[in-house]
C-alpha positions as CSV (number, residue, x, y, z in Angstrom):
1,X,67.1,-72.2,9.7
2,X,67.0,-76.1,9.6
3,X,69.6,-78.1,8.2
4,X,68.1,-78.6,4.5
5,X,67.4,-74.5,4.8
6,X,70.7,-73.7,5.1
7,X,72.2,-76.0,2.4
8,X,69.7,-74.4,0.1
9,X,70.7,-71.0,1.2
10,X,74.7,-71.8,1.0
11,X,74.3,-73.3,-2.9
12,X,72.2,-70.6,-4.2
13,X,75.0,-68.2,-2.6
14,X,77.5,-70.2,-4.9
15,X,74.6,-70.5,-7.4
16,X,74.7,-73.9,-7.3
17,X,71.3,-76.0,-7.1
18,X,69.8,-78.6,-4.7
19,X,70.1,-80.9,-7.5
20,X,74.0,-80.6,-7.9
21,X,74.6,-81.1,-4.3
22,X,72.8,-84.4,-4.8
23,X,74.9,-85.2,-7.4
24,X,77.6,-84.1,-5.6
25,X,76.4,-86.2,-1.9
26,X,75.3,-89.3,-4.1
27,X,71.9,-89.3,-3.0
28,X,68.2,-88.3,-4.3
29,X,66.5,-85.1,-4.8
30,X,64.0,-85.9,-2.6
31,X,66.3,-86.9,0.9
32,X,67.2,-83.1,0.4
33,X,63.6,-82.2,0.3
34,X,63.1,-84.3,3.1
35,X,65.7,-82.5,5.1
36,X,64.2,-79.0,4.3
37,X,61.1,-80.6,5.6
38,X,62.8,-80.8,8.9
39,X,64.6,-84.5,9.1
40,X,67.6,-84.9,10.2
41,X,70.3,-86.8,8.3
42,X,72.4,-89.5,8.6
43,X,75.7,-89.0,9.6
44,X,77.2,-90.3,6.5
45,X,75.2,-87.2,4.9
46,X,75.8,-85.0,7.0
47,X,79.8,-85.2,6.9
48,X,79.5,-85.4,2.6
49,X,77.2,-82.1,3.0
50,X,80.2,-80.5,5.5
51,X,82.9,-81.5,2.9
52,X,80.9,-80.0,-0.1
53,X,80.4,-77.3,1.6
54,X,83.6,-76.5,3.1
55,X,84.9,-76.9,-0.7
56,X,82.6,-74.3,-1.8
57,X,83.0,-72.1,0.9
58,X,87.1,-72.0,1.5
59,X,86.9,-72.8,5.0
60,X,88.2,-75.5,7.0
61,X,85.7,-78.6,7.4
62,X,85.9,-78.4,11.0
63,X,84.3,-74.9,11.0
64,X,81.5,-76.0,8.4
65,X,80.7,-78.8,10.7
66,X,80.2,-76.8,14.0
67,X,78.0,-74.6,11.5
68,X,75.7,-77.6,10.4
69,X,75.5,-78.9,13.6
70,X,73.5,-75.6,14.8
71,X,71.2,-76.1,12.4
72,X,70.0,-79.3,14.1
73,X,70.3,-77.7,17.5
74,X,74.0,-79.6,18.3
75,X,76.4,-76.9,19.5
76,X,79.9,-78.1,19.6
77,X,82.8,-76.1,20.7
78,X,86.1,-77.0,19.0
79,X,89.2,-75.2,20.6
C-alpha cells in the first residue's frame, strides 16, 4: 500500500473522502491522486497528512508518522 493508498483506505475507515482531506491539507484533489499514483510528497504534506490523521485516528502523531513513513518504504524506529 503506497502512501496515497493508505490515506484513502484510513478516510473511508472514518468515512471521510479524498476530497475533505484536501480540504483539510490545503491542497488539490489531484496532488492526492498523484500520490495514489505512486509520488511521494513533500514534507510539508506529509506532516499535515500525519496530523489529520492522527486527529482522526486517536493516536499520537509520532505513531501515525512512523506508519506513513512505511508506506514510502522509510522505517523509523522511535523508542
Amino acid at each position: 500500500m503506497n502512501f496515497g493508498e493508505w490515506i484513502r483506505y484510513t478516510l473511508t475507515k472514518h468515512k471521510k473522502s479524498m476530497a475533505w482531506m484536501a480540504t483539510e491539507i490545503q491542497a488539490s484533489q489531484s496532488l492526492l491522486t498523484r500520490w495514489r499514483q505512486g509520488s511521494i510528497p513533500r514534507t510539508e504534506y506529509f506532516l499535515r497528512v500525519c496530523i489529520v490523521i492522527a486527529r482522526l485516528e486517536k493516536k499520537p502523531l509520532q505513531d501515525i508518522v512512523v506508519q506513513g513513513s512505511k508506506t514510502m518504504g522509510i522505517i523509523i524506529h522511535v523508542d
